[in-house]
C-alpha positions as CSV (number, residue, x, y, z in Angstrom):
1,X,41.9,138.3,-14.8
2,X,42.3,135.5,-12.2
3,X,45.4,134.3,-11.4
4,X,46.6,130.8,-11.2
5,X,49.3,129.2,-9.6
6,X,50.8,126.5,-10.5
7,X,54.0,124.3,-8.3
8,X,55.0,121.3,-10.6
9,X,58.7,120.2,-11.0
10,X,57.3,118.9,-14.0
11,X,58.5,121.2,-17.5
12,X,56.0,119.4,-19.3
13,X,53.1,119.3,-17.4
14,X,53.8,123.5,-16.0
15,X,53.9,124.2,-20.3
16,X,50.5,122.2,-21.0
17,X,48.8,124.0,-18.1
18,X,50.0,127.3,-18.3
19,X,49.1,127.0,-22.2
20,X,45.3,125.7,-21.7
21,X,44.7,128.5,-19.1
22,X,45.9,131.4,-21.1
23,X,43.7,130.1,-23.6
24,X,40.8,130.6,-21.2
25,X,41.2,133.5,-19.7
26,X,43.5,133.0,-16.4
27,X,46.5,134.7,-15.7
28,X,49.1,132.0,-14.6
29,X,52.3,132.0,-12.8
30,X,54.8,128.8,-12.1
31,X,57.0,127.3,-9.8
32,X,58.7,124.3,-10.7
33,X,59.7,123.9,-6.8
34,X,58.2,124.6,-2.9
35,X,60.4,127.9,-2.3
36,X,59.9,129.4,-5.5
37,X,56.2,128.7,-5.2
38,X,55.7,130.1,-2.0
39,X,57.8,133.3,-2.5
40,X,55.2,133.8,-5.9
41,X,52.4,133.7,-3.2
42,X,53.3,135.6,-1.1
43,X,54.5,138.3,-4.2
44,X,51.3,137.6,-6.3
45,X,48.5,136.8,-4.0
46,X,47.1,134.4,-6.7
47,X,43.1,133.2,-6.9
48,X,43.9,129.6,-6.5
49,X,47.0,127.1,-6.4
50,X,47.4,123.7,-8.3
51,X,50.1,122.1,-6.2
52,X,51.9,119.1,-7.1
53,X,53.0,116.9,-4.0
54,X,56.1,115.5,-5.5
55,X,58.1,118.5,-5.4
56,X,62.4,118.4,-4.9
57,X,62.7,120.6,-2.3
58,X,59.3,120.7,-0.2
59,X,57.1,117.6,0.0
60,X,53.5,119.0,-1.4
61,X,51.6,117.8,1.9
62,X,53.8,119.9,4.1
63,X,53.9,122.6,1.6
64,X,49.6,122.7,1.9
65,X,50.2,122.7,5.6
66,X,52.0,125.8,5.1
67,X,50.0,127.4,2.9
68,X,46.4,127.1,4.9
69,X,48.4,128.2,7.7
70,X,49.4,131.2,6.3
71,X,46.0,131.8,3.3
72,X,42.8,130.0,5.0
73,X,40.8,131.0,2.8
74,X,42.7,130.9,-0.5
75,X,41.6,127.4,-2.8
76,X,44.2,125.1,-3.0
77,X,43.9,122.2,-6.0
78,X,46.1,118.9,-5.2
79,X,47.5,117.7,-8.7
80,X,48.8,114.3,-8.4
81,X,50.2,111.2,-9.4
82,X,49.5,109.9,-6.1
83,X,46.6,108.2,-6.1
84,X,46.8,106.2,-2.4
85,X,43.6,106.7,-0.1
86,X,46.1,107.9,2.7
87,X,47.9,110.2,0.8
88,X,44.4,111.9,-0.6
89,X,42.7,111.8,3.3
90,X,46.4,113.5,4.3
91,X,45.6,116.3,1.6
92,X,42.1,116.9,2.6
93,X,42.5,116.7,6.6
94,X,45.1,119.7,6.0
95,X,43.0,122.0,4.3
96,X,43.1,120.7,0.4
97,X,39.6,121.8,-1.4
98,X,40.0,119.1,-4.2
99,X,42.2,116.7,-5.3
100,X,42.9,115.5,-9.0
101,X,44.9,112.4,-9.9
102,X,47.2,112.5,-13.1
103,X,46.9,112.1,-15.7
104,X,43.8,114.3,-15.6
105,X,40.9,115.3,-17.7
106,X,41.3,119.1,-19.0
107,X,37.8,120.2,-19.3
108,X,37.5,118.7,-15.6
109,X,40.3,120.6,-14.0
110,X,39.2,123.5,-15.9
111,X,35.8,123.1,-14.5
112,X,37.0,122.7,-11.1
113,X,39.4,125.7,-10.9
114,X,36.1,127.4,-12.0
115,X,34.6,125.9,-9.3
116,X,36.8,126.5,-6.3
117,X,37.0,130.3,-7.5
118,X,33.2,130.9,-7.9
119,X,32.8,129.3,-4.3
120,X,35.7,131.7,-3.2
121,X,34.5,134.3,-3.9
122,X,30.6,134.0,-3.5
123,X,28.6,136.4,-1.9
124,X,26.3,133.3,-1.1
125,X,28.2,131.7,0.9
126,X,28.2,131.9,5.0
127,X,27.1,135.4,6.1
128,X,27.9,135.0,9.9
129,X,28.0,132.7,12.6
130,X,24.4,132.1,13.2
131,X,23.5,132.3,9.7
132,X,23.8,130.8,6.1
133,X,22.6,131.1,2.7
134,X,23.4,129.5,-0.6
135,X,21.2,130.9,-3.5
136,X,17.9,130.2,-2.2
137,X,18.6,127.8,0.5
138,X,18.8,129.6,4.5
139,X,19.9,128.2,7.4
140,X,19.0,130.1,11.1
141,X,21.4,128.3,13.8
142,X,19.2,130.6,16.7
143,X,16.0,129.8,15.4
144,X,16.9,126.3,14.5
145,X,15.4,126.8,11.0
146,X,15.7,126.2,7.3
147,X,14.2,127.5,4.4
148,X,14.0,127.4,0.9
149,X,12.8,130.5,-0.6
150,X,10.0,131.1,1.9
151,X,9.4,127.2,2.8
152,X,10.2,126.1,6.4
153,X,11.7,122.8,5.5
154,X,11.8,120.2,8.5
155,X,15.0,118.3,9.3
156,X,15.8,115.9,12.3
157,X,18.1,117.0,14.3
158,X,20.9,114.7,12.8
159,X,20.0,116.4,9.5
160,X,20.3,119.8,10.6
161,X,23.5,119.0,12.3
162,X,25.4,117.4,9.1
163,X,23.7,120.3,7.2
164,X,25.6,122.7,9.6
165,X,28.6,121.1,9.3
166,X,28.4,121.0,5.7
167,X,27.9,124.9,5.5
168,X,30.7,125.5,7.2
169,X,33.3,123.1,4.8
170,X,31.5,124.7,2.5
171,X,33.8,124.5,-1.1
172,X,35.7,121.5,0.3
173,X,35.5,117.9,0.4
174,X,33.8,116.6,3.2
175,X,34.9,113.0,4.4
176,X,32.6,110.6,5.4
177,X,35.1,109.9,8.2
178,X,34.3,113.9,9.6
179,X,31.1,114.0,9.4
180,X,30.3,110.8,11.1
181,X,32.9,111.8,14.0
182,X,31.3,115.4,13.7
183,X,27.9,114.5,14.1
184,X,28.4,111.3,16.0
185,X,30.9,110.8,17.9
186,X,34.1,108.4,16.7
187,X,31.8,105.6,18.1
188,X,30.4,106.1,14.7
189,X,33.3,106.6,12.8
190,X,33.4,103.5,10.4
191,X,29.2,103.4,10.3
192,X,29.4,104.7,6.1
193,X,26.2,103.3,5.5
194,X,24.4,104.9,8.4
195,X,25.5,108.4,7.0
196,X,24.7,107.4,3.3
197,X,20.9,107.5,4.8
198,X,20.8,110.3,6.3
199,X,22.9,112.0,3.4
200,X,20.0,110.3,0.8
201,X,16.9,111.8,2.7
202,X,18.8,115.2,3.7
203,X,19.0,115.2,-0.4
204,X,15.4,114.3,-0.6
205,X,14.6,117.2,1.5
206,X,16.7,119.7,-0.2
207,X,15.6,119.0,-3.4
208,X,13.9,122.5,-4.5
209,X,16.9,124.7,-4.1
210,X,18.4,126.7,-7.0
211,X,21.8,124.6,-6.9
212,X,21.5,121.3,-8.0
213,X,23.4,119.3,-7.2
214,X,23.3,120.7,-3.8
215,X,25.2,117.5,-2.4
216,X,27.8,115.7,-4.5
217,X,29.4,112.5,-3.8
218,X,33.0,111.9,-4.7
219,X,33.1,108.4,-4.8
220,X,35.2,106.8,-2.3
221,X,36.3,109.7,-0.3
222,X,33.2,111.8,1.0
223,X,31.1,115.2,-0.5
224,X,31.3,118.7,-1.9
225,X,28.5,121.0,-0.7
226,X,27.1,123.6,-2.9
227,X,28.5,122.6,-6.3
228,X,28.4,125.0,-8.8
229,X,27.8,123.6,-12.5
């Protein structure tokens, strides 16, 4: 059974979640503060966090800082009422692989959680640091190559640069802001539609592989890579 936690200083909102995923089969623990859900991670080692940002004690954007410091790899879900573009580009810049405004959708977060714990734990996901896969989708940084199944497919070299770059934020969201400076330079850094091209035709390219979408745009703030449905 996975194991969720949830930080929320909100009684209502811990009881509604912790309720809907015992219904579905995760195992869930709560914190209604920053201490108390930081000792439960460290105690519990859970699958994947959904943190709150207004929290008493700990503001929930330092609290993320803390916890990618410490778990890298472990999926952390922003829940919030917060819904400025700073506060959302703050969450993702520190590590945050999604971020859900309340009030939320249920099936959605449910969805998502799935998601970020699928990604996780896939054994498709980056082998080494020459080499990717995702389902049937492989990516040679030596040979300067990608394939689907046994197809060579040919990419520009821009292409196969943001293609890199998405591999490697691979279960996060990807601002456009990054991936311009990324594959760039900041001269290029407010140049959206540029990178909406290159995204379209890198999409175009891409289109026979098993995962579909491969690239998904969350309007407004950037893309996922290697969504699962």
């Amino acid at each position: 059974m996975k194991k969720i936690l949830l930080i929320d200083d909100e009684p209502q909102i811990r009881r509604y979640i912790n309720k809907t995923l015992l219904v579905v089969g995760f195992d869930v623990y709560l914190a209604p503060n920053g201490k108390e859900g930081l000792r439960l991670c460290n105690e519990d080692h859970p699958d994947l966090i959904l943190l709150d940002l207004g929290l008493p004690d700990i503001d929930g954007q330092d609290l993320l800082v803390m916890f990618k410091k410490n778990y890298p790899e472990l999926p952390i879900i922003v829940l919030s009422a917060r819904d400025q573009t700073d506060e959302i580009v703050q969450a993702i810049n520190s590590g945050a692989n999604d971020y859900i405004k309340k009030p939320f959708d249920t099936p959605e977060l449910i969805a998502r959680i799935n998601r970020h714990i699928s990604l996780s734990k896939s054994t498709e996901s980056i082998q080494n640091d020459s080499k990717f896969s995702i389902a049937n989708l492989s990516m040679s940084i030596e040979k300067h190559e990608v394939k689907i199944d046994d197809e060579v497919i040919h990419l520009s070299k821009k292409e196969f640069q943001i293609l890199h770059y998405m591999f490697q934020q691979k279960g996060k969201i990807i601002t456009q802001n990054q991936l311009l400076k990324e594959v760039w330079g900041n001269t290029f850094s407010d140049e959206v539609q540029y990178l909406r091209v290159y995204i379209g035709q890198l999409r175009k390219k891409l289109k026979n592989c098993s995962i579909q979408p491969l690239i998904t745009t969350e309007s407004g703030v950037g893309y996922y890579f290697g969504k699962v449905s």
